[in-house]
Residue, then its C-alpha position, 0 to 999 in steps of 0.5 A: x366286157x360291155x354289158x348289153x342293155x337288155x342284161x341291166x336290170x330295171x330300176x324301180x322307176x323305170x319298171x312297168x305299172x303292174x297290170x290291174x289286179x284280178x278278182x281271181x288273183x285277189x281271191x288267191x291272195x287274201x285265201x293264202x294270206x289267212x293261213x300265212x297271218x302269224x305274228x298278231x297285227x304288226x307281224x300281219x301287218x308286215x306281211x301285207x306290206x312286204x307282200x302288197x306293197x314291195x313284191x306285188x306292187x298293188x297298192x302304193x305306200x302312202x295309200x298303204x299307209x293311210x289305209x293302216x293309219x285310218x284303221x288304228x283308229x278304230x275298234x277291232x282287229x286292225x290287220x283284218x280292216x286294212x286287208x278288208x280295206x285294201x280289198x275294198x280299194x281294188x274290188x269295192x264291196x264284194x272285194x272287202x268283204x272277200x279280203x276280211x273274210x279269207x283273212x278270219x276264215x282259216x283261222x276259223x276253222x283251224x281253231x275250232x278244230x283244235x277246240x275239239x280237240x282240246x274238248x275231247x282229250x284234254x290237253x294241248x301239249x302237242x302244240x307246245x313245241x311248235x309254239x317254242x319256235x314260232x315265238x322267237x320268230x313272231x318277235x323278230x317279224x314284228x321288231x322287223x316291222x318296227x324297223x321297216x316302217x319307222x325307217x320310212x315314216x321317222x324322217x325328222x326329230x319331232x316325228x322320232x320324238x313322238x315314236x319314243x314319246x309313244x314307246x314311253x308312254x305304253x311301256x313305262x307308264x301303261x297308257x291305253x293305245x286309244x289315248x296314244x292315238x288321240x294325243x299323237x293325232x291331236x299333235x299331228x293336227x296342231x303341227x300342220x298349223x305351227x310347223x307344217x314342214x314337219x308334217x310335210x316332210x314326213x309326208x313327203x317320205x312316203x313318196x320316196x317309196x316309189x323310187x325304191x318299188x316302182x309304180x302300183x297297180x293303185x298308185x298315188x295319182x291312181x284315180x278314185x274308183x266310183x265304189x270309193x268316192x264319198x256320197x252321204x247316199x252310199x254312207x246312209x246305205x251302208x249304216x242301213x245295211x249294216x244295223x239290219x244285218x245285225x238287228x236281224x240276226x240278234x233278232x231272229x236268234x232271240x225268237x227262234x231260242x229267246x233272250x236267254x239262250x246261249x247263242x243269243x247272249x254270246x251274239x249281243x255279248x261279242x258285239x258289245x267286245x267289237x266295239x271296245x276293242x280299241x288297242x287290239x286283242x289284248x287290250x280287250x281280253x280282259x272284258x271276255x275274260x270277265x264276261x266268258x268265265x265270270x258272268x256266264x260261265x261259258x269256260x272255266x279261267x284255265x280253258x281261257x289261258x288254254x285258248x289263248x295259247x291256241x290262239x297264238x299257234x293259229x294264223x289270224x287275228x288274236x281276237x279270233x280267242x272268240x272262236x274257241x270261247x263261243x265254241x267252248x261255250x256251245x259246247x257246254x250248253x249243248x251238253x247240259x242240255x242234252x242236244x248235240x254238243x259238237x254241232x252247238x259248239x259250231x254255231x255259237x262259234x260262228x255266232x261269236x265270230x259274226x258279231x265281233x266282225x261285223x262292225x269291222x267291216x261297216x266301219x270300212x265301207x263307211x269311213x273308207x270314201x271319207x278317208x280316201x276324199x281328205x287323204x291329200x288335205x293335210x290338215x286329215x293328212x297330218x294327224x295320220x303321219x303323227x300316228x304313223x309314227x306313234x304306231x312305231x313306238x308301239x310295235x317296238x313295245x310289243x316286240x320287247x314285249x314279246x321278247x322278254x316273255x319268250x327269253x324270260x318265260x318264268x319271270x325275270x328271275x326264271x332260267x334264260x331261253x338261250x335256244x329261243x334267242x338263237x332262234x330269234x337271231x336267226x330269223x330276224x337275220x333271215x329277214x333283215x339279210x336274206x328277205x326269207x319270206x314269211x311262210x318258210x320262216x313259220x315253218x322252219x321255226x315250227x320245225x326247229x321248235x318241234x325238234x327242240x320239244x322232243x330231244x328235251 
């Protein structure tokens, strides 16, 4: 039987441009997006292509792309300045700020509750189980990811060569991420000038990514709103803006309770962290470490490795471990000095959180026109595409990375996880077969996990 034309589905080309996007149904996203944010950056990442990119049509993938490539290169948490650049492409400045914030926010709360309760009884057992379940799966959302991105943006062999060069290069011989992005950049660049087809072919990729979604509400072709066009004006603006944010706050903490107090020191110590954290969460945990623990006795070491599990139950960023350092640390001296510990506890860790995020978001409204006014030259365009594919190599090194510590908890030599492999296949099944979206595959490893926890 013949089908009729209205019974055939549409295909990506053929479908509709989506309709502009609301402020209302952004604000409803990027509020659902800091509660569903698990994975660290490329799990988060994941989520926001598969949620923006693939189901929503928001944004297109090169412009995607491009936003995520600018956002590598810069210090911070990378998943939290793509959400806030995004934003920031859609509803200009307060749409950034709406996107950056709902991204932390939750994540904010959340584990400053499970501080206090870590505070009050000592003890964070009650999340082990959920943690057993949702390993495995945060492994597989970020080999998934791997596999998403580098089969679009691998399309030739110098382009597969710099994944694996970057996958050696992090994994076999420790090089920092900030020198993966340069070397792979610097690369992009001279190919544009000896081997320009290279970089246009993985350029041109990304095109196809319309044959296979459909149109975007911001597409390639997708004129520049006025909020995005560079002027060194609206550059100058911001920058102002920007250092009086942060020299008032610093400053009225510093009259009000003086250089010494906790607030002040943990506000100028978190905005010295911002700037340093180049390779994500991990490869500045060192610093807070030695700063938190060592230099101002804010928590012990073991409440350190405490928050960071917590850290890794909660959604968000993994550097939101500020929150439950300054939440900790306010707690501490709110106590010795006999002032109401829980409520120092929430104003050093909104301190903390403030000043490690604030030049994330300046770095947006600063360097998003720049970005957006090269973004088709490809001599800007072509370091961009190198790092894409260096970026690939990397999230590959974090999924092995995960993997083993998951599979492996105690070591190599230790005893193997055969549940948590299990649970591991079945998710990247799940995705890769079925596309289970990632809230029920959270909760469904939470549960497994949980189950797992209290029948041993």
């Amino acid at each position: 039987m013949m089908r009729t034309q209205s019974t055939i589905a549409a295909t990506p080309q053929q479908q509709a441009r989506p309709k502009p996007v609301t402020f209302a149904n952004a604000l409803r996203f990027w509020l659902k997006l800091g509660f569903i944010s698990f994975g660290g950056p490329a799990g988060q990442i994941s989520i926001m292509h598969d949620e923006l990119v693939e189901r929503r049509r928001w944004i297109s993938e090169p412009r995607f792309l491009n936003a995520l490539n600018f956002t590598m290169v810069l210090p911070g948490p990378e998943a939290q300045q793509l959400a806030t650049y995004i934003g920031w492409l859609l509803h200009g400045v307060k749409g950034g700020i709406a996107a950056g914030t709902l991204f932390v926010l939750p994540s904010f709360f959340i584990l400053g509750a499970l501080a206090w309760l870590y505070l009050v009884f000592g003890d964070v057992s009650v999340v082990q189980g959920v943690l057993y379940g949702i390993k495995p799966a945060v492994t597989a959302i970020v080999l998934f990811a791997a596999y998403r991105i580098g089969s679009r943006a691998l399309k030739n062999a110098p382009l597969w060569s710099m994944a694996a060069a970057s996958f050696v290069a992090i994994a076999v011989f420790n090089v920092p991420f900030p020198y993966i992005v340069l070397g792979a950049g610097a690369i992009g660049l001279l190919l544009s000038f000896v081997k320009p087809d290279y970089i246009h072919a993985g350029a041109d990729a990304h095109a196809v990514a319309r044959t296979r979604y459909g149109p975007a509400a911001i597409d390639d072709d997708t004129p520049l709103p006025a909020h995005a066009t560079f002027t060194w004006w609206r550059l100058s603006v911001f920058l102002a803006c920007g250092l009086c944010l942060w020299a008032g706050a610093l400053g009225a903490l510093t009259l009000w309770l003086g250089w010494d107090a906790t607030l002040t020191r943990i506000g100028w110590f978190f905005t010295k962290a911002a700037l340093l954290t180049f390779g994500g969460a991990y490869a500045v945990l060192p610093y807070v470490y030695q700063g938190a623990v060592d230099t101002y006795g804010w928590l012990t070491a073991a409440q350190m490795i405490d928050g960071l599990a917590l850290g890794e139950t909660t959604p968000g960023p993994l550097i939101m471990i500020v929150t439950f350092v300054g939440f900790v640390g306010g707690w501490t001296a709110g106590s010795a000095t006999g002032e109401g510990a829980l409520l120092a506890a929430w104003a050093a860790a909104g301190v903390a959180t403030f000043f490690t995020f604030l030049p994330s978001f300046l770095f947006i409204f600063i360097g998003g026109p720049a970005i957006e006014a090269t973004r088709r030259d490809l001599k800007f365009a072509a370091p961009l595409t190198a790092i894409t594919a260096a970026v690939v190599g990397v999230i590959v090194n974090l999924a092995v990375f995960f993997a083993y510590h998951v599979l492996w908890p105690e070591g190599i030599d230790g005893a193997f996880e055969w549940a948590a492999a299990l649970f591991g296949v079945a998710a990247f099944i799940a995705l890769f077969r079925f596309r289970v979206g990632v809230i029920p595959l959270i909760g469904a490893a939470a549960a497994l996990g949980t189950l797992h926890h209290l029948l041993l």
